[in-house]
C-alpha positions, -999 to 999 in steps of 0.1 A, spaced: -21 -151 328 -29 -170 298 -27 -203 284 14 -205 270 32 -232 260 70 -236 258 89 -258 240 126 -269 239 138 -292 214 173 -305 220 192 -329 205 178 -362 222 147 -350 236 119 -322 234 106 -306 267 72 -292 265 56 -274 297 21 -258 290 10 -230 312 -26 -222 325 -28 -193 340 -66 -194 347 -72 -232 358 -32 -224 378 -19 -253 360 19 -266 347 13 -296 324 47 -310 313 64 -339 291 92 -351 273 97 -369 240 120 -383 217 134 -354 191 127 -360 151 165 -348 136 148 -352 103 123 -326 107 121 -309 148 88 -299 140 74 -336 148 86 -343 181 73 -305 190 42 -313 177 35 -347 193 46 -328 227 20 -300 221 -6 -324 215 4 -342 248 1 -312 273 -30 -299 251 -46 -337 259 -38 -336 296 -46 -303 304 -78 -309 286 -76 -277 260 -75 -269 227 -51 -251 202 -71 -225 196 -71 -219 235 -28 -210 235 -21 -173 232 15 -180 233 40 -205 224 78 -194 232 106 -219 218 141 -226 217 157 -252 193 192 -265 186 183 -262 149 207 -233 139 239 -252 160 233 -284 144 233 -270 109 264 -252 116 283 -280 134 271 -307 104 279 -276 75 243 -286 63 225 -252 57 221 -230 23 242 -228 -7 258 -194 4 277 -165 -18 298 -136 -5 297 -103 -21 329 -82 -1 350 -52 -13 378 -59 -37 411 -70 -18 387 -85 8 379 -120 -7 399 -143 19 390 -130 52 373 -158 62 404 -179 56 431 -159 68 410 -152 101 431 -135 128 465 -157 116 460 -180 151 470 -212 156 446 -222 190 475 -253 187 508 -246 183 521 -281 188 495 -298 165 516 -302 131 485 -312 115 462 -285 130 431 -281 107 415 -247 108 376 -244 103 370 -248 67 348 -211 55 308 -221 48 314 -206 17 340 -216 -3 363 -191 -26 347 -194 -56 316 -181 -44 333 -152 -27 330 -123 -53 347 -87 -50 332 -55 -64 348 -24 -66 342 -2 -36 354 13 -4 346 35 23 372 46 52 375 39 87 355 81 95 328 66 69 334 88 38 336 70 1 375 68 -11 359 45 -40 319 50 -56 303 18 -63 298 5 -96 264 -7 -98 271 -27 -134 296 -51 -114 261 -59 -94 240 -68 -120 271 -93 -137 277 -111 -102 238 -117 -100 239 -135 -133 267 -157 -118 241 -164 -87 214 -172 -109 239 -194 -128 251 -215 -97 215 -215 -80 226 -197 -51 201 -198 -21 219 -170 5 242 -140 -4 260 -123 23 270 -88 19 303 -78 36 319 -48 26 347 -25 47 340 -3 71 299 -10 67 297 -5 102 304 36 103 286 41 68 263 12 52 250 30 21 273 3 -2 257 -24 14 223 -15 10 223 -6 -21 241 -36 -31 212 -56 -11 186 -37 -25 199 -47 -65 206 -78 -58 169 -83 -40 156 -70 -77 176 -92 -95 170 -125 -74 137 -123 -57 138 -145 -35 172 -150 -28 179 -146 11 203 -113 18 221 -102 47 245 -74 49 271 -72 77 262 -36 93 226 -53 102 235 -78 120 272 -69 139 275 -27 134 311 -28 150 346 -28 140 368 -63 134 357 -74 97 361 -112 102 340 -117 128 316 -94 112 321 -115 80 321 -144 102 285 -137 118 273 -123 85 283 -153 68 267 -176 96 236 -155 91 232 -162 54 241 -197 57 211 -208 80 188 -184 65 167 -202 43 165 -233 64 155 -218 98 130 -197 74 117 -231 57 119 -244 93 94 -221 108 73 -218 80 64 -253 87 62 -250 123 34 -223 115 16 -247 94 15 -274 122 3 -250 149 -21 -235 125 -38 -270 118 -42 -275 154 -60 -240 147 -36 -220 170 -36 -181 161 -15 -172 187 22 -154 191 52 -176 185 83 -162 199 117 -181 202 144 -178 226 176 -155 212 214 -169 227 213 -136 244 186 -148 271 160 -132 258 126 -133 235 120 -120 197 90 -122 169 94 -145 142 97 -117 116 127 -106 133 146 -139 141 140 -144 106 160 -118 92 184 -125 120 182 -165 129 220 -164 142 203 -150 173 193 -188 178 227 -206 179 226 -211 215 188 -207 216 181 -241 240 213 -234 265 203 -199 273 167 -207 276 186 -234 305 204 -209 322 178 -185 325 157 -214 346 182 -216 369 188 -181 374 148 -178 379 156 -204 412 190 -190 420 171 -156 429 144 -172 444 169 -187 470 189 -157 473 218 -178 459 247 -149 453 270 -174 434 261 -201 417 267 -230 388 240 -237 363 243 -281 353 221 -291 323 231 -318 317 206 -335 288 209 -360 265 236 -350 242 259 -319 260 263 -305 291 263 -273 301 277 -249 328 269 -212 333 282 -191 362 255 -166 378 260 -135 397 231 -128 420 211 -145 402 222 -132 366 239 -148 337 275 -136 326 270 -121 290 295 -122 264 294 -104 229 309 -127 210 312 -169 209 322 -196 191 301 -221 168 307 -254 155 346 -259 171 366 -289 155 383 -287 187 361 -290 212 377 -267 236 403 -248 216 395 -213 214 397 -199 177 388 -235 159 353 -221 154 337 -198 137 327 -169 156 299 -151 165 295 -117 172 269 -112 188 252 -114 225 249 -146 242 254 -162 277 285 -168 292 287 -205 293 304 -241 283 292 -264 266 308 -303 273 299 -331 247 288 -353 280 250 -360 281 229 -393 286 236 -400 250 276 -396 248 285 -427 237 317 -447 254 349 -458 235 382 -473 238 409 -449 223 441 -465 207 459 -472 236 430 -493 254 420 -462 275 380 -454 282 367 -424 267 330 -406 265 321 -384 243 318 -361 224 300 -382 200 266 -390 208 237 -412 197 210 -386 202 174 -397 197 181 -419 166 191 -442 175 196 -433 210 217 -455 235 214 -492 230 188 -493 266 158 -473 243 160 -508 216 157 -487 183 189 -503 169 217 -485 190 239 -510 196 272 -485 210 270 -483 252 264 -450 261 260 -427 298 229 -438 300 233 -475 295 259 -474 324 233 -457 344 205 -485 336 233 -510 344 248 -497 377 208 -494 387 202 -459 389 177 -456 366 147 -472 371 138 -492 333 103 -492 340 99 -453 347 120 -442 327 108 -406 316 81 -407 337 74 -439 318 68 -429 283 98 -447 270 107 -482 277 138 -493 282 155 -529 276 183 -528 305 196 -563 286 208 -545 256 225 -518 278 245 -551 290 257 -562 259 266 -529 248 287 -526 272 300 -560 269 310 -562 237 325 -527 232 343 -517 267 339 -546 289 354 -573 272 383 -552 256 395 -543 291 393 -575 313 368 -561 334 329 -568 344 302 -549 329 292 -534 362 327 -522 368 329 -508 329 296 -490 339 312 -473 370 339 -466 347 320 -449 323 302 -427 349 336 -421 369 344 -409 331 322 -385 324 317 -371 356 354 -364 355 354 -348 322 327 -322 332 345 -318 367 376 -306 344 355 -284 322 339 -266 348 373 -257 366 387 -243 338 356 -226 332 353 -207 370 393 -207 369 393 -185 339 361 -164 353 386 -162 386 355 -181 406 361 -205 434 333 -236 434 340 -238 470 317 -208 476 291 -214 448 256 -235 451 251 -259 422 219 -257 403 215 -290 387 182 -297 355 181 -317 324 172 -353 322 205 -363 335 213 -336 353 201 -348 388 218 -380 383 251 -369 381 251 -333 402 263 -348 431 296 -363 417 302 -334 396 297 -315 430 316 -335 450 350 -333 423 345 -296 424 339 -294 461 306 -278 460 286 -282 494 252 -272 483 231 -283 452 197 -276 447 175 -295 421 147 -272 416 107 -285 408 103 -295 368 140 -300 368 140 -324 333 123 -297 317 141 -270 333 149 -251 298 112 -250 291 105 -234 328 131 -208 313 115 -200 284 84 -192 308 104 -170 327 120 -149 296 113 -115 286 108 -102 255 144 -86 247 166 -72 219 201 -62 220 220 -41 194 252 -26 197 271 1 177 312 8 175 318 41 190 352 48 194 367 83 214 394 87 238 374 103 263 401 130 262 384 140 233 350 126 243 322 147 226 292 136 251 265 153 227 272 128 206 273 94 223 241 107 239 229 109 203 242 77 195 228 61 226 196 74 218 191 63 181 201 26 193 172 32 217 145 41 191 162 13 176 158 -15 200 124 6 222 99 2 192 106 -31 185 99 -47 218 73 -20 226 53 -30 191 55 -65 199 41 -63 233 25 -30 244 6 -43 274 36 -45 291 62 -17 304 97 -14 281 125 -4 294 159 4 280 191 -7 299 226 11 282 262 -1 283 295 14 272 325 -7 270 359 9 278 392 -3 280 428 15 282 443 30 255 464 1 242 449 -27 256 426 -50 241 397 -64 258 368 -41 274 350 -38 306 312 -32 302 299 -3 325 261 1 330 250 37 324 226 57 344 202 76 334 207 113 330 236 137 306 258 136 339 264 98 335 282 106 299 302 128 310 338 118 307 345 121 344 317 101 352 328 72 327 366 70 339 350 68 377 327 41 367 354 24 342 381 24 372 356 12 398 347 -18 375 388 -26 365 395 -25 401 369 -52 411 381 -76 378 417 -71 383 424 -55 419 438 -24 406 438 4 381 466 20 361 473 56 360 485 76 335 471 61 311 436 73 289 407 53 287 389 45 253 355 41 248 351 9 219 316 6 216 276 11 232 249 -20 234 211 -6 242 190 -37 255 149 -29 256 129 -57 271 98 -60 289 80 -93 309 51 -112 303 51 -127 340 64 -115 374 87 -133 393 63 -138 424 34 -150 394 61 -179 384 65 -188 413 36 -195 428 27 -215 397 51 -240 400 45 -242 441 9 -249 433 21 -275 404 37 -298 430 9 -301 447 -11 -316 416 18 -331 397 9 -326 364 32 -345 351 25 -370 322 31 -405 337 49 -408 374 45 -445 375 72 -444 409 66 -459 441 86 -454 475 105 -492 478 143 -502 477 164 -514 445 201 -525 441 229 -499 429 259 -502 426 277 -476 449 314 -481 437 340 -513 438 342 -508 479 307 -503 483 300 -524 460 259 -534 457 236 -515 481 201 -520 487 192 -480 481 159 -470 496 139 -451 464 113 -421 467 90 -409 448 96 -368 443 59 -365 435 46 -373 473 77 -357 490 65 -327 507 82 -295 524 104 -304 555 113 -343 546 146 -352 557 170 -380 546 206 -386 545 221 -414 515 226 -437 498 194 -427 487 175 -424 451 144 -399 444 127 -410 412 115 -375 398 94 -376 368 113 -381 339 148 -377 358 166 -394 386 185 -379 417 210 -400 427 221 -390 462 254 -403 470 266 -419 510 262 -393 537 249 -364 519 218 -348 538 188 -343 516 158 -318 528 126 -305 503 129 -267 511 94 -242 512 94 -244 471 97 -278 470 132 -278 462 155 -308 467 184 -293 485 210 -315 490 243 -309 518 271 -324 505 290 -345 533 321 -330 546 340 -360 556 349 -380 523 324 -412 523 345 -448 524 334 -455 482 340 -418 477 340 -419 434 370 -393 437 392 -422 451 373 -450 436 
């Protein structure tokens, strides 16, 4: 094992981990994101692991990353100046969208306003059918006068989206390839490269998305590059795809929508890495951080996948106010509830958090750099959870007086209340709000909480897993080692991977097998050399998928395909499609045909084993290499509730808790740059791995925050 760094740069902070294989070594800090330019804050982390771990950049072989960079430009409409080239008739796709209304009671509904607006949405003549043959030649003069219009209005980003591309792309790469001549340097995307399946708006959608953040995640890592180079790094830089797995700079750079949930996957994957480890079968994934939370559902250890999400809602959790995304990512939710959200009044006097937040500039009021609106974690400095003089792992100070006034002035005052009781509002708030989330969430995914384990990371994670637990009546939560940075400890655990998917639609009454085993096979040259060129130490291997549904319906069930011509066969797919309805649904249909919609081929190969991981992070609890862990066992005051009132909490310090400690709350761990806050009666043990597994109580404590 080499030396590796990973990196994670959210919204309010930036989680850096560095890896020594040799010395068996996990240095790890956190520090304030730069908004203005990510590269900083990643950057001043780097040089922080590189100090304490006493090496050099020249020394890393690898740095993996994952960024919110491509979100945020998206949600604040601040990437290129963008152009559409589509077929004639085609113009206002993007508008008219699939006719929806995610509200039908809002009279004033607002759908999501196109990144590119109509007047630079050009049509040329052109068309190709649904089987792929050319009704209409293109006209290659039309090219050249649209590329005068570009030049005119300084386009940055063209995206090509033209009909039925995804059967027969010979229209769009010519037109790429002319308009490349014309306008060198002009970024260009065309639609069948990035989403090669049927449904033209969200193929126009991601296409358009694509284009949009082209030129600033290309300008984005171009600068990274020069940073790690002047550190004299000549390593590999690979960043973290929504999908859950790694890809080469060249490649996110022709594709950089792969990143748009880059940092959550990178999350989830952390806490799938534990939930195997445990032999967890069911569990919740809680990363909460300074900005969102987020929730995942795993299945023995894995993370749902989905094909297609949502980016940049106006409603936060209207399906269809987004644009979406087609393309693989992790199943998961996202809640505007982190340490940052910041607390309001609405118009009828009632206390809200969230979704806005006052990320790392200027942060809640508690950090002193001029925030001056209470946030989550100025209510957790006031109720005395956190501790203001550790405070991630100390690097930060915090000034618990303006976390007062804050709250004073804004919620406090306005409601007749004290500020310690409009603290314990504000928690009972948000924890409340990401309770309701995550019901909805498993409710739709047909889960029960009651039988999943709750995998809680972030900086803010461990302070609220145990109400969110206890609102969702989870028994058992487990807050694993390296828990603040647990997205980073992901990244570590990632393989390289690449996804692509084709349309392949056939009754299989009429299923020609030769020729989805032909089809299956070119998306694995496709996807094989890829992964295999960027990493041919390692063994790649190729898992295939075919998604089915009944002829008529509209949604499809993914089937895993084995290997071997006998698994195509059309038998063999309705067995294995009717097995996999009858577990989702509890029963099949006959008389019906089955349709096969489309084939995904994923290659991917690992840089570490599990067992490797592992024994890393066992061996970093014994050193704690942890930057700053200023926390000492004692006893502080927090405020348990309006029953409970103040209680004189005995504290811990994680770092010097070894395997087999017992304890039973009220009780607070200090970790190093997080806090577990354990509430009355629940039963807290360090496992083997140094885990902090805690029992959730069975018998409702008297301050219980449910009835508070």
């Amino acid at each position: 094992m080499a030396l590796e760094v990973a990196i994670d740069i959210g919204g309010t902070f930036t989680d850096v981990v560095l890896l020594h294989g040799e010395q068996r070594r996990l240095v790890s800090t956190k520090v304030l994101s730069t908004p203005a330019d990510p590269s900083i804050s990643a950057l001043q982390g780097l040089e922080k692991v590189l100090d304490a771990g006493a090496c050099r950049g020249e020394d890393i072989n690898v740095v993996v990353h994952a960024t919110t960079l491509v979100s945020n430009a998206l949600l604040e409409a601040r990437g290129a100046k963008t152009a559409v080239v589509t077929t004639r008739g085609f113009r206002d796709v993007l508008e008219i969208a699939r006719e929806h209304r995610f509200d039908l009671y809002d009279l004033f509904l607002e759908h999501p306003r196109p990144l590119v607006p109509r007047h630079r949405r050009l049509e040329i003549s052109e068309r190709i059918d649904n089987r792929g043959q050319i009704v209409s030649p293109l006209k290659l003069e039309e090219i050249e006068q649209i590329s005068q219009y570009f030049l005119q209005t300084e386009v940055e980003s063209i995206a090509i989206c033209l009909l039925h591309s995804y059967v027969n792309n010979s229209h769009e790469q010519m037109v790429a390839q002319a308009l490349r001549e014309l306008i060198p340097g002009c970024f260009v995307t065309i639609s069948s490269d990035i989403s090669s399946e049927i449904g033209e708006y969200e193929r126009f959608s991601t296409t358009v998305a694509n284009s949009y953040v082209g030129p600033l995640i290309r300008k984005y890592l171009d600068k990274l590059a020069g940073k790690l180079n002047a550190l004299r790094f000549s390593g590999d830089l690979y960043l973290m795809q929504s999908g859950g797995g790694l890809l080469d700079v060249p490649s996110i750079q022709r594709q950089p929508i792969r990143l748009a949930e880059s940092g959550p996957a990178a999350g989830v994957l952390g806490a799938g890495f534990w939930a195997n480890t445990k032999g967890l079968a069911r569990a919740l994934s809680f990363d909460m951080g300074g900005t969102t939370a987020k929730i995942s559902f795993l299945d023995d250890g894995q993370p749902r996948q989905t094909d297609q999400f949502e980016v940049a809602r106006s409603y936060q959790y209207k399906r269809g106010s987004g644009y979406p995304i087609k393309l693989p990512t992790v199943d998961l939710i996202e809640i505007g509830a982190g340490g940052g959200s910041i607390a309001w009044l609405d118009r009828a006097g009632l206390l809200r958090v969230g979704p806005e937040s006052a990320g790392a500039e200027p942060g809640p009021a508690c950090y002193g750099q001029g925030g001056t609106r209470p946030t989550v974690t100025d209510a957790d400095v006031a109720l005395g959870i956190i501790d203001p003089d550790c405070f991630a792992g100390g690097s930060i100070e915090l000034y618990p007086e303006n976390a007062f006034a804050a709250i004073e002035e804004h919620i406090a005052r306005s409601m007749g209340v004290s500020v310690v009781e409009a603290a314990w509002g504000i928690k009972r708030v948000v924890d409340e709000s990401m309770a309701t989330a995550a019901q909805v969430y498993l409710s739709e995914l047909g889960q029960d909480p009651r039988t999943t384990a709750l995998i809680a990371y972030g900086g803010a994670g461990p302070v609220h897993a145990c109400a969110l637990a206890r609102r969702l009546g989870v028994s058992k939560i487990l807050i694993p080692p390296l828990a603040s940075v647990g997205a980073s400890v992901g990244l570590l655990t990632a393989p390289l991977s690449l996804e692509v998917s084709q349309s392949f639609i056939s009754r299989l009454s009429d299923l020609d097998s030769s020729q989805l085993k032909a089809a299956l096979s070119e998306l694995e040259r496709r996807t094989w050399n890829v992964i295999a060129n960027i990493n041919p130490a390692s063994s790649t291997f190729v898992k295939k998928r075919a998604y089915l549904r009944y002829q008529g319906q509209f949604h499809d069930l993914s089937i895993e395909l084995a290997e071997g011509d006998q698994a195509l066969e059309p038998e063999s797919l309705r067995n294995a499609f009717e097995a996999c309805y009858k577990r989702t649904y509890g029963l099949v249909h006959t008389g019906y045909d089955i349709k096969v919609q489309r084939l995904s081929v994923t290659a991917y190969n690992h840089w570490h084993s599990h067992e490797e991981i592992l024994s890393l992070i066992e061996e970093h609890t014994l050193r704690r290499d942890v930057l700053g862990d200023p926390h000492r066992d004692g006893h502080r005051l927090v405020y348990y509730g309006p029953e409970a009132g103040w209680v004189n909490v005995k504290t811990h310090n994680r770092a010097i808790l070894s395997p087999g400690f017992r304890a039973r709350g009220p009780l607070i761990i200090d970790d190093d740059a997080s806090t577990i806050f354990i509430e009355d009666g629940d039963a807290v043990e360090v496992d083997k791995n140094s885990c902090i597994v805690v029992a959730r109580s069975s018998q409702e404590s008297h301050h219980d925050p449910v009835r508070d």
